[in-house]
C-alpha positions in Angstrom: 121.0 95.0 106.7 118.1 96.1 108.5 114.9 94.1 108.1 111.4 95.6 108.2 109.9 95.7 111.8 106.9 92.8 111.3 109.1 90.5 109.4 111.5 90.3 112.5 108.9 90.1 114.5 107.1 87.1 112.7 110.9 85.6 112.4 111.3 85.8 116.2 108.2 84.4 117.0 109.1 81.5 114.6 112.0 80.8 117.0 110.6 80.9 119.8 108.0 78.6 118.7 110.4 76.6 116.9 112.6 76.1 120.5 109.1 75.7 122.6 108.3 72.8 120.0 111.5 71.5 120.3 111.4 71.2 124.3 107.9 70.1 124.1 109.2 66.5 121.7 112.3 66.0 123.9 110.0 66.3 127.3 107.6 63.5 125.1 110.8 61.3 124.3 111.4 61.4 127.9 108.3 61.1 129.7 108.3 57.7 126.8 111.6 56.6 127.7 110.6 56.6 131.1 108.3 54.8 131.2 110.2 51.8 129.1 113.1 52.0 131.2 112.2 53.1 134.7 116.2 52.9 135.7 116.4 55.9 133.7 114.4 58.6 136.1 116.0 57.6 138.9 119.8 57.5 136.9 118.6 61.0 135.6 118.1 62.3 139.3 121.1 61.0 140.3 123.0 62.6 137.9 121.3 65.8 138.6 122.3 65.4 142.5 126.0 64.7 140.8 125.6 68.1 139.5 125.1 69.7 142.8 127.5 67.8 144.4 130.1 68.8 142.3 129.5 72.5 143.2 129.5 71.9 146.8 132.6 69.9 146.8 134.3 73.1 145.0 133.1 75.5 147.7 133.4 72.9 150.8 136.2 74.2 153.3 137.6 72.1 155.8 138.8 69.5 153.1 140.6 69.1 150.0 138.6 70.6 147.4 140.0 69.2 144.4 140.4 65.9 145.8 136.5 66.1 146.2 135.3 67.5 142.7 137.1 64.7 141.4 135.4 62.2 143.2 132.1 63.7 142.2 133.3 64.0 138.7 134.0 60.6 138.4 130.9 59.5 139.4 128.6 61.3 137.3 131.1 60.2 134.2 130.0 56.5 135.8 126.3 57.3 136.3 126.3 59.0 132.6 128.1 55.6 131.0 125.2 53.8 132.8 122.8 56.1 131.2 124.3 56.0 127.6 123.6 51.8 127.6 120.2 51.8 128.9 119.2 54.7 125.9 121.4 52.4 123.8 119.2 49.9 124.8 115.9 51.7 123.9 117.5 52.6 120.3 118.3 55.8 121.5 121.4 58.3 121.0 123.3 59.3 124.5 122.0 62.9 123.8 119.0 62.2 122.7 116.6 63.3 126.1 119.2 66.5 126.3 117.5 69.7 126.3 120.5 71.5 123.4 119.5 74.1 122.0 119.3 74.0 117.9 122.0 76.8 117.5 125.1 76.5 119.7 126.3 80.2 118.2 123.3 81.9 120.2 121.7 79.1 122.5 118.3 79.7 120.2 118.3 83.6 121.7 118.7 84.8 117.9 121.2 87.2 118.8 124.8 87.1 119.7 125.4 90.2 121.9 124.2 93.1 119.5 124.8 91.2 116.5 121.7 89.4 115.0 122.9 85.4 114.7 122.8 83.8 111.7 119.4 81.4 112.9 117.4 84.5 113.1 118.9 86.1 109.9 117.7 82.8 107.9 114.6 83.1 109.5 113.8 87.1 108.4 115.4 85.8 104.9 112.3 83.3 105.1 109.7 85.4 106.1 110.7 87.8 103.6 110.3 86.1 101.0 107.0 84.8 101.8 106.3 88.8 102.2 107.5 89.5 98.9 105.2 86.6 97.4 101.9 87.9 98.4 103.3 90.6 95.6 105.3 88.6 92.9 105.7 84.7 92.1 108.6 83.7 93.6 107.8 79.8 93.5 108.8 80.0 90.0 110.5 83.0 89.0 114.4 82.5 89.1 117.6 83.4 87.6 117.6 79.6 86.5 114.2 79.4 85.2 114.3 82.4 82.7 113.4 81.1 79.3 116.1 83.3 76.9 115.0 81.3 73.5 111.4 83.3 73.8 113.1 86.1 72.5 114.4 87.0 68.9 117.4 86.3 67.6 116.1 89.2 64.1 117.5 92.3 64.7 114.8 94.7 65.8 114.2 97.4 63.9 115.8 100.7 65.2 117.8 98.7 67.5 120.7 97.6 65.8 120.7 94.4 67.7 117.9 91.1 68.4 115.8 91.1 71.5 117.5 87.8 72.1 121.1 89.5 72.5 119.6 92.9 74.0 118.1 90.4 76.4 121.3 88.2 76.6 122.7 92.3 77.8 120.2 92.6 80.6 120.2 89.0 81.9 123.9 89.3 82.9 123.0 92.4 84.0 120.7 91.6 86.6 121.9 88.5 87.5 125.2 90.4 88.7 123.9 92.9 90.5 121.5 90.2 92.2 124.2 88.0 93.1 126.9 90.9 93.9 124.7 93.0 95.7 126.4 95.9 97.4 129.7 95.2 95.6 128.1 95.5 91.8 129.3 98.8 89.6 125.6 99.9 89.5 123.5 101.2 92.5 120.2 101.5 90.7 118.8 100.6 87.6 115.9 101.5 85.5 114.1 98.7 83.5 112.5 100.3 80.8 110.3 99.0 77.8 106.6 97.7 77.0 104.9 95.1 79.1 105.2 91.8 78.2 109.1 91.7 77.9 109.9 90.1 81.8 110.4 93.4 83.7 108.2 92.0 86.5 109.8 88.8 86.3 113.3 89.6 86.1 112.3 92.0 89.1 111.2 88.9 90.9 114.8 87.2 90.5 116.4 90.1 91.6 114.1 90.5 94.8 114.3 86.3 95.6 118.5 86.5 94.9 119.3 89.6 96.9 116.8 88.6 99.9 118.9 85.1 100.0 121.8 87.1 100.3 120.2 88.4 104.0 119.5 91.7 102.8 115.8 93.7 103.1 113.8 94.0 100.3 111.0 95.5 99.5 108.9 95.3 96.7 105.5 97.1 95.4 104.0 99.0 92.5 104.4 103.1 92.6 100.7 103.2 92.9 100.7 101.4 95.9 103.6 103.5 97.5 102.4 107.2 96.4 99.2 106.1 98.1 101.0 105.2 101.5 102.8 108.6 101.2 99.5 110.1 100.9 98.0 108.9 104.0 101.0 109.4 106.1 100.5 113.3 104.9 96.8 113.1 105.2 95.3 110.7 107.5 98.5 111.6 110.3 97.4 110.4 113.6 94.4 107.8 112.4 95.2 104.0 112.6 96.0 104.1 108.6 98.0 107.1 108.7 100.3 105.1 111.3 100.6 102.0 109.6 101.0 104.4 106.0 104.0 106.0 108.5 105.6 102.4 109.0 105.2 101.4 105.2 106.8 104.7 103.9 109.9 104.2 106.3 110.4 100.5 105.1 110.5 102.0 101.7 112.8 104.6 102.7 114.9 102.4 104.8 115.5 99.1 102.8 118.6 97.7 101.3 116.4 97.1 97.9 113.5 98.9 97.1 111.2 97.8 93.6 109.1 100.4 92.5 107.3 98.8 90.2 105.0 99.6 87.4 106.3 103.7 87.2 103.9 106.1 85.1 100.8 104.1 86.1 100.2 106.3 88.7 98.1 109.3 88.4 100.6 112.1 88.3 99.5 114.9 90.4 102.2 118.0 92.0 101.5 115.4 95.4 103.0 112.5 93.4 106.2 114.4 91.7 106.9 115.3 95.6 106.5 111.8 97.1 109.0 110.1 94.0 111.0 112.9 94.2 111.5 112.2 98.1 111.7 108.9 97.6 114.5 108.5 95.1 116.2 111.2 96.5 116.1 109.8 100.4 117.8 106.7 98.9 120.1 108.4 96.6 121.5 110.4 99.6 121.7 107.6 102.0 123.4 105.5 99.4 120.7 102.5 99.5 119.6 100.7 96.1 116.6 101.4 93.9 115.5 99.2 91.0 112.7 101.1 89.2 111.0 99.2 86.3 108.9 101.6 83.9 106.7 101.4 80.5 108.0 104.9 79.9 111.6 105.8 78.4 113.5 108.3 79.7 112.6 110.7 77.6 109.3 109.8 78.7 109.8 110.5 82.2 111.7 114.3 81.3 108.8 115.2 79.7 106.1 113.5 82.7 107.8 114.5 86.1 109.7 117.3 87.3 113.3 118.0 86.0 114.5 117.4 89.4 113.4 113.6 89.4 114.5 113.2 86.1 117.7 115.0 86.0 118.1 112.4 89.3 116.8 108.9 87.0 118.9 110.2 84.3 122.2 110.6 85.7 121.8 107.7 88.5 120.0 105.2 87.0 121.2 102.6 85.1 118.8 101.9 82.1 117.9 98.7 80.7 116.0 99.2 77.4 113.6 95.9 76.7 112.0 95.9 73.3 110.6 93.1 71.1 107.5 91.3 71.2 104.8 90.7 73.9 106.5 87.0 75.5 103.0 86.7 77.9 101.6 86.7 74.0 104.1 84.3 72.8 103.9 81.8 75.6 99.8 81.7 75.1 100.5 80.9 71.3 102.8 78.2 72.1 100.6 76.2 74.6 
């Protein structure tokens, strides 16, 4: 589960500022609670000089040390009793001016020896998705929000079955490799069909569920990606040629890539290279592709190389939509 570089980043940064906000209230809530209850500051130094005690008395020589910790332990426990009533007294918890971190599992460090903690893997989860937003509408696309009654229940001519049942097909479909991700019979699918018919937004559930489930996702349209593998050729060195260098290896890299929108591109030799690449990177390194297409397969045999084809064909798992334009059907209905 490796995320992209900035969405770390911009997840770290959240918990630092998170923890610096954090100290900032309790430091407030005590400066405050000073101030009502004076006893408190010097109880609170007192306590502190407890603290220091009770190492000296475990290092003193000369003298019984354990008979010494205790008596320094059993003072602080009387000094933090004293202290629990007077914050009881303010309508206060006895924790409440502690400086605890908001995950005991990593002290707020975000990592538990090499092992990213689970605070900072919610956070990427959350920055993620706001990523994946700027592309596609996450606010309301869902598994739970699909609308299944848009489509047909008439059989569809050369078809054999409805758009309703075909869609009935690819709804499970999705939602189980979404929810199972990693552990699902199919690797990579191909969503294939006219616009209009939810590829996009079925796309969009699959990119919220499987970025809940803490793995990296990346989403964008294949005119958008053959363009970063342009300038990572072309430009090299230049400030767009880098950053084209970063985007090609998160598309490379991720658990999930979406290539959306495939065929829309301008197909040039450059282009059949740059998919080829692509889907063959992933292929090798075992990582999941969802492609979603207005062409057919036969389509794509007869638009890209045999290699890419030969590669969509017999990896790809393809989910044929067909019936009429829902976008259409939802403006008649309003």
């Amino acid at each position: 589960m490796a995320y992209d570089a900035n969405v770390q980043r911009r997840a770290a940064e959240r918990l630092e500022r998170e923890r610096r906000e954090r100290r900032e209230r309790t430091e407030r809530l005590r400066l405050e609670a000073y101030e009502r209850e004076p006893r408190l500051e010097r109880l609170d130094r007192r306590i502190q000089g407890t603290m220091a005690g009770l190492v000296a008395a475990a290092l003193r020589q000369g003298s019984d040390p354990v008979k010494a910790v205790r008596s320094v332990r059993e003072e602080n426990q009387e000094l933090q009793r004293e202290r629990a009533v007077l914050l009881g007294g303010l309508g206060l918890p006895e924790d409440a001016l502690d400086d605890r971190p908001a995950c005991p599992l990593c002290g707020d460090t975000g990592w538990q020896g090499a092992k990213m903690c689970r605070c900072l893997r919610d956070l990427c989860t959350q920055e993620q998705i706001k990523e994946l937003s700027k592309l596609l509408d996450l606010g309301g696309q869902s598994f739970d929000t699909f609308r299944i009654d848009y489509y047909s229940q008439t059989p569809y001519p050369g078809w054999g079955t409805s758009p309703r049942g075909n869609m009935e097909l690819i709804y499970d479909v999705c939602l189980n490799y979404a929810a199972k991700f990693g552990r699902f019979g199919m690797k990579n699918l191909f969503l294939s069909g006219p616009p209009g018919l939810g590829k996009t937004f079925l796309s969009a559930c699959i990119a919220r569920t499987v970025s809940e489930g803490g793995f990296s996702v990346v989403y964008d349209t294949a005119g958008t990606v053959f363009a970063q593998f342009e300038a990572r050729k072309f430009l090299r060195d230049s400030p767009d040629g880098l950053d084209a260098r970063d985007e090609t290896r998160r598309y490379l890299h991720c658990d999930l890539l979406i290539l959306d929108d495939l065929g829309s591109e301008l197909t040039t030799q450059f282009t059949q290279s740059a998919l080829y690449d692509l889907i063959n990177t992933r292929l090798v390194a075992g990582r999941h592709t969802v492609i979603s297409s207005n062409l057919s397969m036969e389509d794509v045999a007869r638009r890209y190389a045999p290699q890419i084809a030969s590669r969509l064909d017999g990896e790809y798992h393809v989910l044929p939509f067909f019936g009429d334009d829902i976008r259409l059907l939802k403006k008649n209905r309003l």
